[in-house]
C-alpha positions as CSV (number, residue, x, y, z in Angstrom):
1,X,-9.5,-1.3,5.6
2,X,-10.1,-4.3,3.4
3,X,-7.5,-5.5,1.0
4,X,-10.3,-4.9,-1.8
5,X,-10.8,-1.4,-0.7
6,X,-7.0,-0.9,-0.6
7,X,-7.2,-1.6,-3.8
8,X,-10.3,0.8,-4.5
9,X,-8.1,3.5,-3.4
10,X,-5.3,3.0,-5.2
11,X,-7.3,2.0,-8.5
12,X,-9.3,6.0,-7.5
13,X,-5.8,7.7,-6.9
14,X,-4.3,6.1,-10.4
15,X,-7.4,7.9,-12.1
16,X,-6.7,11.0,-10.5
17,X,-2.3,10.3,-11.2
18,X,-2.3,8.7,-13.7
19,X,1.6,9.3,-15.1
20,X,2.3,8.2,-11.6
21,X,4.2,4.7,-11.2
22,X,3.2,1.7,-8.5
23,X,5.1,2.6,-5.9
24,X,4.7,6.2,-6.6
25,X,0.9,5.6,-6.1
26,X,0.9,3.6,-2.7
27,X,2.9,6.3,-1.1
28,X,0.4,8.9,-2.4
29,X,-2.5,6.8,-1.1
30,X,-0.6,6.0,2.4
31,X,-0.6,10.1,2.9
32,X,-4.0,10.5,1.6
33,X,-5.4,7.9,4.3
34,X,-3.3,9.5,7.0
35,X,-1.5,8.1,9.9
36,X,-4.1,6.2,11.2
37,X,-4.1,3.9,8.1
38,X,-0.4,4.5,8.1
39,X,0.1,3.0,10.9
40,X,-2.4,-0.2,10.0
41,X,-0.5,-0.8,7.7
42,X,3.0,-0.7,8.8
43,X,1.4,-3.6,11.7
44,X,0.0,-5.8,9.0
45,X,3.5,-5.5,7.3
46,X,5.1,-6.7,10.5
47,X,2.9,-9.2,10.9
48,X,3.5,-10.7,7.3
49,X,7.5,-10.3,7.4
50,X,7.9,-11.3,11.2
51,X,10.4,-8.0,11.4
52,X,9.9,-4.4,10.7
53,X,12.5,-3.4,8.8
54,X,11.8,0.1,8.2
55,X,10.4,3.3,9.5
56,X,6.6,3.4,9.8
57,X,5.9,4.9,6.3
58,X,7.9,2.7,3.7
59,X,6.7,-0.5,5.8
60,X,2.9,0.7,5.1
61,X,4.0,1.7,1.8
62,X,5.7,-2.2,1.0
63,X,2.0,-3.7,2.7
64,X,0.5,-1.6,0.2
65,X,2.3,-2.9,-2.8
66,X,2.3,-6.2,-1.5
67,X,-1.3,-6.4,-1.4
68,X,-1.5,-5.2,-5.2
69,X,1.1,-7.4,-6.2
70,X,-0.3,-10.5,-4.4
71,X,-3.9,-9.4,-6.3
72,X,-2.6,-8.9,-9.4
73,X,-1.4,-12.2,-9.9
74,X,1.6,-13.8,-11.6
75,X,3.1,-12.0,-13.9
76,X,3.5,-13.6,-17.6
């Protein structure tokens, strides 16, 4: 998956949760996508932090919010 249609997803899953927070969102999408994706994820974390520094899901979750964050820009 795409960073772009990461962020697809998570822009879909905000529509349907919308009181949701961030981080509440990028766990809900790592469930929805299953552990395949889950586990995609997790790698790509590793990968960007050199170290996996926690269990499979939060690491997929951090990539998740990474890639947002790093999308979104700087904040003002």
């Amino acid at each position: 998956m795409t960073d772009d249609e990461l962020i697809v997803e998570l822009a879909l899953t905000r529509l349907d949760h919308p009181g949701l927070d961030l981080e509440e969102l990028a766990a809900l999408l790592v469930r929805r996508l299953g552990p395949d994706h889950m586990l995609d994820f997790a790698a790509r974390n590793l990968a960007t932090r050199g170290e996996l520094r926690a269990a499979v899901f939060p690491a997929a979750v951090e990539h998740v919010l990474r890639v947002v964050l790093t999308l979104r820009g700087p904040s003002d």
